[in-house]
N, C-alpha and C positions, 0 to 999 in steps of 0.2 A: 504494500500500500504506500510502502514512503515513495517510489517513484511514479504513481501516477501521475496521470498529466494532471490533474486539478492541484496537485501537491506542487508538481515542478512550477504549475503558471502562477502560483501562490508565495513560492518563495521568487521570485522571479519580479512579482508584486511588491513584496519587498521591498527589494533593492530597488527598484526604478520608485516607489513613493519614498524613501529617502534621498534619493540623488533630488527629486522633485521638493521634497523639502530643504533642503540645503541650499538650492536654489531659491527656494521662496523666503528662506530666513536673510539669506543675503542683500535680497531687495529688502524689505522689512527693515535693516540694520542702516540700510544707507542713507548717509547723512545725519546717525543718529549720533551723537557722541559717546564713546568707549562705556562711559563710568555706567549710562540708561540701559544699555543692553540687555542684563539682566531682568528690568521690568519689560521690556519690548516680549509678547506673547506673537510666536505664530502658527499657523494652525491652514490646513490643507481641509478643503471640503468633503474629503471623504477616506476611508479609512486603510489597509491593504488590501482587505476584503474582498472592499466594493470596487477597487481596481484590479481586483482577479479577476471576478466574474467579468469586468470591462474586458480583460482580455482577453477571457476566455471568449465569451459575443465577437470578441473583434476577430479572432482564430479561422481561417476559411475552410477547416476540417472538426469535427469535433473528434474523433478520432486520432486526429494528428494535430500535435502541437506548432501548427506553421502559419507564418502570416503572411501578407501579401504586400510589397511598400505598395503605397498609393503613388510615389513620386517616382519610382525607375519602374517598378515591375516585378522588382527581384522575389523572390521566394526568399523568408527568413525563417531560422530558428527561432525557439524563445530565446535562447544568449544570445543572442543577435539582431534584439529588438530597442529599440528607443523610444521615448516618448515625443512627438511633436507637438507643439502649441501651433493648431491650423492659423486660427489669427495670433499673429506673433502678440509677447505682453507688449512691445513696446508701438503697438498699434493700438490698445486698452485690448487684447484677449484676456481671459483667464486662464488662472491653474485651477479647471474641472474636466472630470470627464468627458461633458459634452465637445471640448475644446480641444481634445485630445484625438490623436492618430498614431498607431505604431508605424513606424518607420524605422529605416538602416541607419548606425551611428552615418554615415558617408553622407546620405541622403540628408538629414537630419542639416548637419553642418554648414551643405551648399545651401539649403534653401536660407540658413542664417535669419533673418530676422524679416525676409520676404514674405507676402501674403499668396498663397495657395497660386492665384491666377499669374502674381510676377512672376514665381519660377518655371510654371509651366510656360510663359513669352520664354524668360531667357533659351529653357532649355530647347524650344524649338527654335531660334536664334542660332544659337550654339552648337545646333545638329547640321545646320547647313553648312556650319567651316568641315573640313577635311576632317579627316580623323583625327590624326595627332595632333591637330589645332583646338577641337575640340575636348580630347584626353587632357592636353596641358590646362587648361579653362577649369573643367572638373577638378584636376589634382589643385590645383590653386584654390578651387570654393572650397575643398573639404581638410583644406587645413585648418588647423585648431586657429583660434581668432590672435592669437598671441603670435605663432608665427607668421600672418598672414602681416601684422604692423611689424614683424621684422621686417620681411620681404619690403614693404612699400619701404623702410627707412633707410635698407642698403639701394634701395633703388634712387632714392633721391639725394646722396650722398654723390652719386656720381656726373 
């Protein structure tokens, strides 16, 4: 029973409502000063639970623990899923289920802080350069946001 899929999509729930909480406490924190933190209270609309069962709904087998991105296509495992904010937060989305999409860390990254319809422009934008024009483009969105302002800063160094 401990590797059932309801068990595996549960722990799995987990860890993606704590990375989502960490993220949320971060917002939360900013701009607060060091000494208040400890009174600053934050709190996710819903529990592991209730983002299992989200996953489990979202799963395109019940059967098999496999999801589908919405943004490439790709076939994912549970380890191999993320959560997306479809309206990014800094558009006003939320962190709730309703707002939620499993997607690929990769996928996830490039759409960065875009709204569902921008990435879908770019990415057909971006399908009509060559191949390896278009591979370089991807490797570049799906790097982490920290290397991405390295890149731009050795680039304007020179």
């Amino acid at each position: 029973m401990a590797n059932s899929p309801r068990m595996l999509i549960f722990k799995r729930a987990q860890v993606l409502r704590k990375s989502l909480y960490g993220a949320q406490r971060k917002r939360d924190l900013k701009g607060v000063p060091k000494h208040l933190h400890a009174q600053i209270k934050t709190r996710l609309p819903f529990n592991a639970g209730e983002l299992g069962d989200w996953l489990e709904r979202a799963s395109l087998h019940e059967a098999c623990v496999v999801w589908r991105c919405p943004y490439t296509n790709e076939i994912l495992a549970l380890a191999g899923i993320t959560i997306d904010h479809v309206i990014p937060l800094s558009e006003g989305g939320q962190t709730n289920l309703s707002n939620f999409v499993a997607t690929s860390p990769r996928a996830n990254r490039m759409k960065g802080n875009m709204s569902v319809e921008e990435f879908r422009r770019l990415r057909y934008m971006v399908d009509g350069f060559s191949h390896s024009a278009a591979q370089n483009i991807y490797n570049r969105l799906a790097q982490p946001p920290h290397a991405k302002m390295n890149e731009f800063r050795k680039a304007g160094r020179k």
